[in-house]
Structures are given as C-alpha cells and as structure tokens.
FIGU-259568 format. One record per residue (C-alpha): residue in three letters; x, y, z. Coordinates in nm, 3 decimals, decimal comma. Layout:
N
<r><lotor>ALA</lotor><u>X</u><v>Y</v><w>Z</w></r>
...
//
This chain:
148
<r><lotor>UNK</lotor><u>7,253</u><v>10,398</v><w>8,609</w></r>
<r><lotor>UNK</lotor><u>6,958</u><v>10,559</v><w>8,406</w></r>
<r><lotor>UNK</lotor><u>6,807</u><v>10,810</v><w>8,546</w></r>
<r><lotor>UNK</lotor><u>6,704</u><v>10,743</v><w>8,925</w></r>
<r><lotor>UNK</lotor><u>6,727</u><v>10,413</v><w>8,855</w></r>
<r><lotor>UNK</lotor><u>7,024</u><v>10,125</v><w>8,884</w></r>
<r><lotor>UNK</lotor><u>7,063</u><v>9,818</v><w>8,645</w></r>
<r><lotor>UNK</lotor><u>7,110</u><v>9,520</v><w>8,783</w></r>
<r><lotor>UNK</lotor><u>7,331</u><v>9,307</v><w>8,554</w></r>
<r><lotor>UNK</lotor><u>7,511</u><v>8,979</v><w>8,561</w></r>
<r><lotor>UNK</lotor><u>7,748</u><v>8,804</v><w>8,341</w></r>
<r><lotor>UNK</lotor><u>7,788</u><v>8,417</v><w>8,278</w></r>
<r><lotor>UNK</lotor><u>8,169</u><v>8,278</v><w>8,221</w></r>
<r><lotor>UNK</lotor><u>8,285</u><v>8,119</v><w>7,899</w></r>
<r><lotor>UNK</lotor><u>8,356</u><v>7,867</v><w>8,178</w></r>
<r><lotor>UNK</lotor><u>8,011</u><v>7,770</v><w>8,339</w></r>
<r><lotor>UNK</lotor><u>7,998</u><v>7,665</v><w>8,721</w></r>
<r><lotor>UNK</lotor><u>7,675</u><v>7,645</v><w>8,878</w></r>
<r><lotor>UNK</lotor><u>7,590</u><v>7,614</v><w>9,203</w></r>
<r><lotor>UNK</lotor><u>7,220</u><v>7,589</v><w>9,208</w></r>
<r><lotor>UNK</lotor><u>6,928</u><v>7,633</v><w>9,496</w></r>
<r><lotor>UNK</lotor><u>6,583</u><v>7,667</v><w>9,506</w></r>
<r><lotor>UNK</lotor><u>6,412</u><v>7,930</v><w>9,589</w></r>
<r><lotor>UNK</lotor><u>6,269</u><v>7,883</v><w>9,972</w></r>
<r><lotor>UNK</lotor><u>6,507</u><v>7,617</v><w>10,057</w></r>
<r><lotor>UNK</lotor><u>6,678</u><v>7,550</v><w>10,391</w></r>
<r><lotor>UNK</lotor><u>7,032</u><v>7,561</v><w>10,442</w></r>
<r><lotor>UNK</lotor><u>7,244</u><v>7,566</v><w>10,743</w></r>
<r><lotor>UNK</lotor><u>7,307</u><v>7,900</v><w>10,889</w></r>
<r><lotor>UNK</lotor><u>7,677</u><v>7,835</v><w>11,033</w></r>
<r><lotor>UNK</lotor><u>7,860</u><v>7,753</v><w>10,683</w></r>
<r><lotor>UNK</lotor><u>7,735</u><v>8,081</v><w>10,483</w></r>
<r><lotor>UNK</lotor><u>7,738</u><v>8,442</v><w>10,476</w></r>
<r><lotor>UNK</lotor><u>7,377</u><v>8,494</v><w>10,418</w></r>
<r><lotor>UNK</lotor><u>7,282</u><v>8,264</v><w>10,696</w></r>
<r><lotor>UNK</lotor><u>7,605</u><v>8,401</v><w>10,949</w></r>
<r><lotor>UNK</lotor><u>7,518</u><v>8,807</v><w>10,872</w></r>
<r><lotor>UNK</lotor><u>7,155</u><v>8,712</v><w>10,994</w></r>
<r><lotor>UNK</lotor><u>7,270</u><v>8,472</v><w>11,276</w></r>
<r><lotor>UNK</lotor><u>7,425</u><v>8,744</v><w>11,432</w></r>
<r><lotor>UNK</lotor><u>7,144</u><v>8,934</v><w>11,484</w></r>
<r><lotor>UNK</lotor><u>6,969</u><v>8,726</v><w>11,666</w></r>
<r><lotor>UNK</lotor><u>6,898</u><v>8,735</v><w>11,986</w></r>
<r><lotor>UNK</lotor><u>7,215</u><v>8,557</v><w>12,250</w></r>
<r><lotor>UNK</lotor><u>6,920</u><v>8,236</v><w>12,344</w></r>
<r><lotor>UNK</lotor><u>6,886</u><v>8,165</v><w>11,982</w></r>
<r><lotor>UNK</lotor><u>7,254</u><v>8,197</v><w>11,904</w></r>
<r><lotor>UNK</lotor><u>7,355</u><v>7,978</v><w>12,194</w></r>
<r><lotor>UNK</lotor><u>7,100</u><v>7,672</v><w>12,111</w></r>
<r><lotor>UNK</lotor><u>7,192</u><v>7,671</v><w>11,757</w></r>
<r><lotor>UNK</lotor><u>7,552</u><v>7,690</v><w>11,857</w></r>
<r><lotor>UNK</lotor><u>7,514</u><v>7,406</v><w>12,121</w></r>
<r><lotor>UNK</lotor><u>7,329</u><v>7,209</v><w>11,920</w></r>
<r><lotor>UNK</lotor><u>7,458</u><v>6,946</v><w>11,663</w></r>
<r><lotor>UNK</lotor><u>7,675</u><v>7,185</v><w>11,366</w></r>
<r><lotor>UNK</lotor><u>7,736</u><v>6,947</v><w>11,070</w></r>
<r><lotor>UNK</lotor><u>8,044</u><v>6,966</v><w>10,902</w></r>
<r><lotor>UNK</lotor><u>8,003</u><v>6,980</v><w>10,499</w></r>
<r><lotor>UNK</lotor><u>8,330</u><v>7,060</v><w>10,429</w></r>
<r><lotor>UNK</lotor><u>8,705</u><v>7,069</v><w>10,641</w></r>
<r><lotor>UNK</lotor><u>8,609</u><v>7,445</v><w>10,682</w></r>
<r><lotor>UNK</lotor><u>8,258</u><v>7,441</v><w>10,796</w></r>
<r><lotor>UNK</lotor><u>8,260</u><v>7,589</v><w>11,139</w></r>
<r><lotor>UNK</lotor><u>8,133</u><v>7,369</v><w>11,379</w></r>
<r><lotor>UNK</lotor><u>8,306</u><v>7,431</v><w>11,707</w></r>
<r><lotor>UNK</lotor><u>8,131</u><v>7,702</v><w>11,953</w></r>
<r><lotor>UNK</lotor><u>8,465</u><v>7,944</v><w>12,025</w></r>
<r><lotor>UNK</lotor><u>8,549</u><v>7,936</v><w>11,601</w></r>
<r><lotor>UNK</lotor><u>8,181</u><v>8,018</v><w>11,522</w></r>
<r><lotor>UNK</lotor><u>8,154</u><v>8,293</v><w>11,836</w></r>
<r><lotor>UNK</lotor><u>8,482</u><v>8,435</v><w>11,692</w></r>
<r><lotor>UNK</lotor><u>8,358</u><v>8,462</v><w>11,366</w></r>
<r><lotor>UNK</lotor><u>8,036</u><v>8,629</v><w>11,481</w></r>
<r><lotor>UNK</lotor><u>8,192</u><v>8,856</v><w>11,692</w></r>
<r><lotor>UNK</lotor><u>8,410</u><v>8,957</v><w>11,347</w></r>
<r><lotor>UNK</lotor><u>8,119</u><v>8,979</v><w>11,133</w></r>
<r><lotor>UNK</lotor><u>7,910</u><v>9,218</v><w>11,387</w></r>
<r><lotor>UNK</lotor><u>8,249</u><v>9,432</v><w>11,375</w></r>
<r><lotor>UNK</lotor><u>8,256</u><v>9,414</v><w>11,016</w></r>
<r><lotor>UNK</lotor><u>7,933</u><v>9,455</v><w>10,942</w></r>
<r><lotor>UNK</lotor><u>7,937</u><v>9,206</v><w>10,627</w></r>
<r><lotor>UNK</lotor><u>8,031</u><v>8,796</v><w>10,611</w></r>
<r><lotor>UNK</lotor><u>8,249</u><v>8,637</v><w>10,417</w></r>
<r><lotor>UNK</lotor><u>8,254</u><v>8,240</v><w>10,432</w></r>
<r><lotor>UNK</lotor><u>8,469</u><v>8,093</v><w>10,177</w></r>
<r><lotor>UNK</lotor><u>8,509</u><v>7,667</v><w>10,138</w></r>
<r><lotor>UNK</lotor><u>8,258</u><v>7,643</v><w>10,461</w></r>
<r><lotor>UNK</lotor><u>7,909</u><v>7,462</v><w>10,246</w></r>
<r><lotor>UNK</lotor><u>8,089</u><v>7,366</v><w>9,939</w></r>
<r><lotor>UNK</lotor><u>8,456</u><v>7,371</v><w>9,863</w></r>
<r><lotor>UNK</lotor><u>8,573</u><v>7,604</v><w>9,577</w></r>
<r><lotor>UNK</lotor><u>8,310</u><v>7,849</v><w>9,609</w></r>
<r><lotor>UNK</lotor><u>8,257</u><v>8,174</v><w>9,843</w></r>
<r><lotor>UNK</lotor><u>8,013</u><v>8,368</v><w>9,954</w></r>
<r><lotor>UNK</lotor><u>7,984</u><v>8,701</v><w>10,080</w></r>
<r><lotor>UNK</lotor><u>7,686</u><v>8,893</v><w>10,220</w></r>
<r><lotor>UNK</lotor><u>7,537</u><v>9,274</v><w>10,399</w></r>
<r><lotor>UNK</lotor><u>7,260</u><v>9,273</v><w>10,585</w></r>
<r><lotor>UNK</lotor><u>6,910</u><v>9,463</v><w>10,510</w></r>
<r><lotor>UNK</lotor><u>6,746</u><v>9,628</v><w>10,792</w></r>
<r><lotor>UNK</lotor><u>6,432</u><v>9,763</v><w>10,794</w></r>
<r><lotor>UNK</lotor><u>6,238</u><v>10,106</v><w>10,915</w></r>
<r><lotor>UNK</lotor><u>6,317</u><v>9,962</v><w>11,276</w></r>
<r><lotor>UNK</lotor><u>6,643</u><v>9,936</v><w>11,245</w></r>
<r><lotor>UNK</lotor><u>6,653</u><v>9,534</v><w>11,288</w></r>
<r><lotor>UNK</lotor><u>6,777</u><v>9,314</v><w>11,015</w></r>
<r><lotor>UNK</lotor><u>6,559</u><v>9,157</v><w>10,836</w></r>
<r><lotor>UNK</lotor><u>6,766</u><v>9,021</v><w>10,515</w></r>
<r><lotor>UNK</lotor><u>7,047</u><v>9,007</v><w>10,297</w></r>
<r><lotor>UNK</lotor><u>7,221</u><v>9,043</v><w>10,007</w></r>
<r><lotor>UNK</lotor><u>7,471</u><v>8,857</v><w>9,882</w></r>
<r><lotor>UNK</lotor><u>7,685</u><v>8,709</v><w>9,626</w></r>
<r><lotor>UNK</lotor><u>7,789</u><v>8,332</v><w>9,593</w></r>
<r><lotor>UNK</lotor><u>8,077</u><v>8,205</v><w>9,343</w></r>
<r><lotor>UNK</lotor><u>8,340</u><v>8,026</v><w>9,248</w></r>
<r><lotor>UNK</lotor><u>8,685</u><v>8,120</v><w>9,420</w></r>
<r><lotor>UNK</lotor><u>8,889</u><v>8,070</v><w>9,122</w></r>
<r><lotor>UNK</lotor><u>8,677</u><v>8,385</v><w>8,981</w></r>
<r><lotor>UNK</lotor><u>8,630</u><v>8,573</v><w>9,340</w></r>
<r><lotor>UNK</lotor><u>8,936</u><v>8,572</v><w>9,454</w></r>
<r><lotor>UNK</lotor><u>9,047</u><v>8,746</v><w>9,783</w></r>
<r><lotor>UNK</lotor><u>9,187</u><v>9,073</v><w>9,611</w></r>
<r><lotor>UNK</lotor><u>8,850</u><v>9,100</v><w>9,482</w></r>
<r><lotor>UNK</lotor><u>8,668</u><v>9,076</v><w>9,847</w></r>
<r><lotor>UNK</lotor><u>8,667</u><v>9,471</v><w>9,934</w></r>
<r><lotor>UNK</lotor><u>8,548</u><v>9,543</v><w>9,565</w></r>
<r><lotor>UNK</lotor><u>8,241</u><v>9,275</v><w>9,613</w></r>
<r><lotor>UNK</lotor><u>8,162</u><v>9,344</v><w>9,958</w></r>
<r><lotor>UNK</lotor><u>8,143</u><v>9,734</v><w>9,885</w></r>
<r><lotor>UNK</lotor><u>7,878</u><v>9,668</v><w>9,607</w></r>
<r><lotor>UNK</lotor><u>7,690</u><v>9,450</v><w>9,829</w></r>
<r><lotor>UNK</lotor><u>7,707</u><v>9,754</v><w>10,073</w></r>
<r><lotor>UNK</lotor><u>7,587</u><v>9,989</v><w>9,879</w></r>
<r><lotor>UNK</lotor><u>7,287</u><v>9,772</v><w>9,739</w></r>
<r><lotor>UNK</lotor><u>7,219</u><v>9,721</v><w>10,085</w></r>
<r><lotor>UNK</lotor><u>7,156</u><v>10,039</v><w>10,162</w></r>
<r><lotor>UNK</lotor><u>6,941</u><v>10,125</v><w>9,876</w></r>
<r><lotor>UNK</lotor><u>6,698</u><v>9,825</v><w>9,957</w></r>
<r><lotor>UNK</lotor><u>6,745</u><v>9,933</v><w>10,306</w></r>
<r><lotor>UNK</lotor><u>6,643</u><v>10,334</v><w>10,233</w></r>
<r><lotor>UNK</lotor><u>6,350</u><v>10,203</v><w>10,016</w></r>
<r><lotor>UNK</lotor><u>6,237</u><v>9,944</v><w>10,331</w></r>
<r><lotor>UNK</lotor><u>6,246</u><v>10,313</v><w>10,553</w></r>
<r><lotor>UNK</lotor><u>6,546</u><v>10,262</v><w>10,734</w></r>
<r><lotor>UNK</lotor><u>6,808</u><v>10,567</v><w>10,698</w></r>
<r><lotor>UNK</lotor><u>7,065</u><v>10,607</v><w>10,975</w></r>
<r><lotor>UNK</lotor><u>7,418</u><v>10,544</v><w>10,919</w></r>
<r><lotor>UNK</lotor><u>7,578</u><v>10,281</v><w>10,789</w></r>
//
C-alpha cells in the first residue's frame, strides 16, 4: 500500500500457462465463477430460461443439469463468492466476488482464473478473501457501502 492507495501486482511462473481471452468476449455463464456470481443475481425468469435451455458441456465437470446448477447457485448466494474449478477448461480454476453498485445490485466482478496445480484448494480462502476485499473497495468507490 502507499499512501491511500493499493498496488495491484501480479507475478508470471518460471512455468508459463496461459489461458488467454479477449477482452469483450462471450463465454458461457454456467461453467465459471465470473459468469455463476452474476447469474445468481438475476432475476428467477432469466435464471430458469438459461437453465432450461441447451447447457453445453466443455468439460466432465461443466454443470449442465438444472438441480446441480440450482444447487450450486443456491451455495454461491450463501457464500457470497464462486468457485468453479475443471467446469470451462480442465486444470484451471476460477474464483470470483461480486461488485455492486450505489443501488445495491450487482453489477460486476472480480475474479481470478489459474492453473490448479498453482491454486490449489488450501489456497481457496486466502484467494477468495483478496477478491473480497478488492470487491469492496471497487464497490465503496462505485457508492455502495452497507455490509458485506
């Protein structure tokens, strides 16, 4: 931290994996945990016609039937974070926290996407409660300050 301000910092492995998108593009809100933390704040119509509708399954983990997928919702609005691990691409995670804005509805995320062999499950708390507490902070700036 310097000052008032935070430093946003990342470090690249001796080992490089990349998993690369484009900024903009589409990608299927079922099998991550930017796409489920927004999902389930959606309104119940919207949820039901996406979960009705045809759910492709990228890998053996993507969810695609409608009692796994309202299960896992119902654990990420308890939560109040996802987690979807092997569900778009096998061997990588990703973990997310929703933004919400002076109204109180969500109207992003943040998140963090990587390999499993490096974000391993003993690490999950540690992430997630970084991702929290960005959240917040873009959050407070966006005018939203209730409890978390």
């Amino acid at each position: 931290m310097v000052g008032a301000d935070k430093i946003l910092a990342y470090h690249l492995a001796a080992e490089k994996t990349q998993l690369l998108t484009d900024i903009g593009s589409r990608h299927p809100v079922q099998c991550t945990a930017e796409g489920l933390v927004l999902f389930v704040h959606q309104a119940e119509q919207l949820q039901r016609n996406i979960i009705q509708g045809d759910l492709k399954k990228y890998t053996p983990y993507t969810l695609t039937e409608e009692s796994e997928l309202r299960n896992t919702l119902h654990k990420i609005q308890s939560a109040g974070y996802a987690i979807a691990k092997d569900q778009y691409f096998e061997g990588f995670v990703s973990m997310a926290v929703p933004i919400k804005d002076y109204t109180s509805e969500v109207t992003s995320s943040i998140a963090l996407i990587g390999p499993t062999n490096r974000i391993t499950e003993e690490r999950y708390a540690d992430v997630i409660a970084v991702l929290t507490e960005g959240a917040q902070d873009i959050s407070e700036i966006l005018g939203y300050y209730e409890e978390w």
